[in-house]
C-alpha positions as CSV (number, residue, x, y, z in Angstrom):
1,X,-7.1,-11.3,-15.9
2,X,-10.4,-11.8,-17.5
3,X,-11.7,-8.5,-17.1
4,X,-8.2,-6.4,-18.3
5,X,-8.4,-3.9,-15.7
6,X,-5.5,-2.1,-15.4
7,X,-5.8,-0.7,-11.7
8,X,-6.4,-3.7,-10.5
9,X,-3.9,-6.0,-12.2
10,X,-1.1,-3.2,-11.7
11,X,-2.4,-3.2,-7.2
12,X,-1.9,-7.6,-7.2
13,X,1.4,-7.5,-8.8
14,X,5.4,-6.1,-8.2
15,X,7.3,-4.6,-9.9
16,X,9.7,-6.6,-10.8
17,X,7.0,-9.4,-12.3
18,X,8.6,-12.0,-14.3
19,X,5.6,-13.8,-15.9
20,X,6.7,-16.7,-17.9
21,X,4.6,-18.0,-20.7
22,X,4.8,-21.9,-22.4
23,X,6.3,-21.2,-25.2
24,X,9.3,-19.4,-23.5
25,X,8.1,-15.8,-24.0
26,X,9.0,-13.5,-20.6
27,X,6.8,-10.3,-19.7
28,X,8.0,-8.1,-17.5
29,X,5.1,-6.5,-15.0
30,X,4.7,-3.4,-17.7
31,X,3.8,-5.9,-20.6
32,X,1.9,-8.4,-18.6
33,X,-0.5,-5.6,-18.0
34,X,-0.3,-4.5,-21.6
35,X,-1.3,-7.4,-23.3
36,X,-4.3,-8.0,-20.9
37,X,-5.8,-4.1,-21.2
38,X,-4.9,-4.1,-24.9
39,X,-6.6,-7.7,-25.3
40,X,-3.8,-9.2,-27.0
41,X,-3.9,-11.6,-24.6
42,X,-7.5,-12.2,-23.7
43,X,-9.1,-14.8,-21.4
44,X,-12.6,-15.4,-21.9
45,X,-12.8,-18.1,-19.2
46,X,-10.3,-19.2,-16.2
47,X,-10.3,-22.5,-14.5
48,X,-7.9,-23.5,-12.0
49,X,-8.0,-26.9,-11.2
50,X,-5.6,-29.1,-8.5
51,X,-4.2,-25.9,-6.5
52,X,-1.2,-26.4,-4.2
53,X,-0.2,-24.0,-2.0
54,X,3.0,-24.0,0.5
55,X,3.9,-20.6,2.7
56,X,7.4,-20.2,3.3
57,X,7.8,-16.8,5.6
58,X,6.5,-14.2,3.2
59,X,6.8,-16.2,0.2
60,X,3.8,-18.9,-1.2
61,X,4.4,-21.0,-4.0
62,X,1.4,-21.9,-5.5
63,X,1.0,-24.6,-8.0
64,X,-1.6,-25.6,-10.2
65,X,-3.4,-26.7,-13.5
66,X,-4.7,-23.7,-15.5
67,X,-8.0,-24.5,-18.6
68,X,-8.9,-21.4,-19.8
69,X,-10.7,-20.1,-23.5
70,X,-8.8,-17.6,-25.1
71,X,-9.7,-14.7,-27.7
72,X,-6.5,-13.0,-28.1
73,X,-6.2,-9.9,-30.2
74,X,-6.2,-11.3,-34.1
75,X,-6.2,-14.9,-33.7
76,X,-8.8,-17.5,-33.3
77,X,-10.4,-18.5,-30.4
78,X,-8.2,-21.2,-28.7
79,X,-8.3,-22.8,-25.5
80,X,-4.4,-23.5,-23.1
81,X,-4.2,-26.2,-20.9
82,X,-1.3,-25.3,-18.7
83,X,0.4,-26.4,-15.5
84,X,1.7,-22.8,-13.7
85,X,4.0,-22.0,-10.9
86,X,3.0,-19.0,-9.0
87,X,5.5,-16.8,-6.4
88,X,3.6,-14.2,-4.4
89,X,5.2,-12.0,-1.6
90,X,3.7,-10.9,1.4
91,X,3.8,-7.2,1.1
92,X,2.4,-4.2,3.4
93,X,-0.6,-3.9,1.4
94,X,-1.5,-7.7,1.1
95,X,0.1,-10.9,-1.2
96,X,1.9,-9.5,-5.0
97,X,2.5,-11.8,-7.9
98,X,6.2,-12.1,-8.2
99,X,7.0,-14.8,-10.6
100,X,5.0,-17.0,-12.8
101,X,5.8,-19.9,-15.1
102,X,4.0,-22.0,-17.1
103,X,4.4,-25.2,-19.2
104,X,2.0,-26.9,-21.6
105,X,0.6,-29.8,-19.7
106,X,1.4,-33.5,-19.7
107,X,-1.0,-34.9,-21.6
108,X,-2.4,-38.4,-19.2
């Protein structure tokens, strides 16, 4: 995600991505990979932080708290603080990002 590159975010994901953002935005798998090549959306730094992970046949849910520093395309630098579920599927040619939706995180 950090680096935009579009062969290699198009080989970890399926087709039919759904990639939920916070404020209720859905991307299908062509504009997820859009905004990250283009730099709209632009992560400088990724931290992922209390990772849960639970296999389920060829499905894992993964769960966990996402910091990151952001540049996006014409706005200011910013920084999201997000709590993400994650579906990947087991595929022939390794583990795909299905699903992903994220909320702003509880503030404790």
């Amino acid at each position: 995600m950090i680096s935009g590159n579009k062969t290699v975010l198009e080989s970890l994901i399926l087709p039919e991505l759904t990639y939920g953002h916070s404020g209720g935005h859905i991307d299908d798998a062509k504009e997820f990979v859009e905004k990250l090549v283009s730099k709209k959306s632009n992560f400088l730094t990724i931290e992922n932080t209390n990772q849960n992970i639970q296999i389920v046949d060829k499905t894992a849910i993964v769960r966990n708290h996402l910091y990151a520093q952001t540049a996006d395309l014409g706005k200011e630098p910013g920084e999201v603080s997000l709590d993400i579920l994650y579906v990947w599927q087991k595929t022939k040619s390794g583990w795909k990002l299905l699903a992903r939706q994220a909320v702003k995180a509880e503030k404790k």
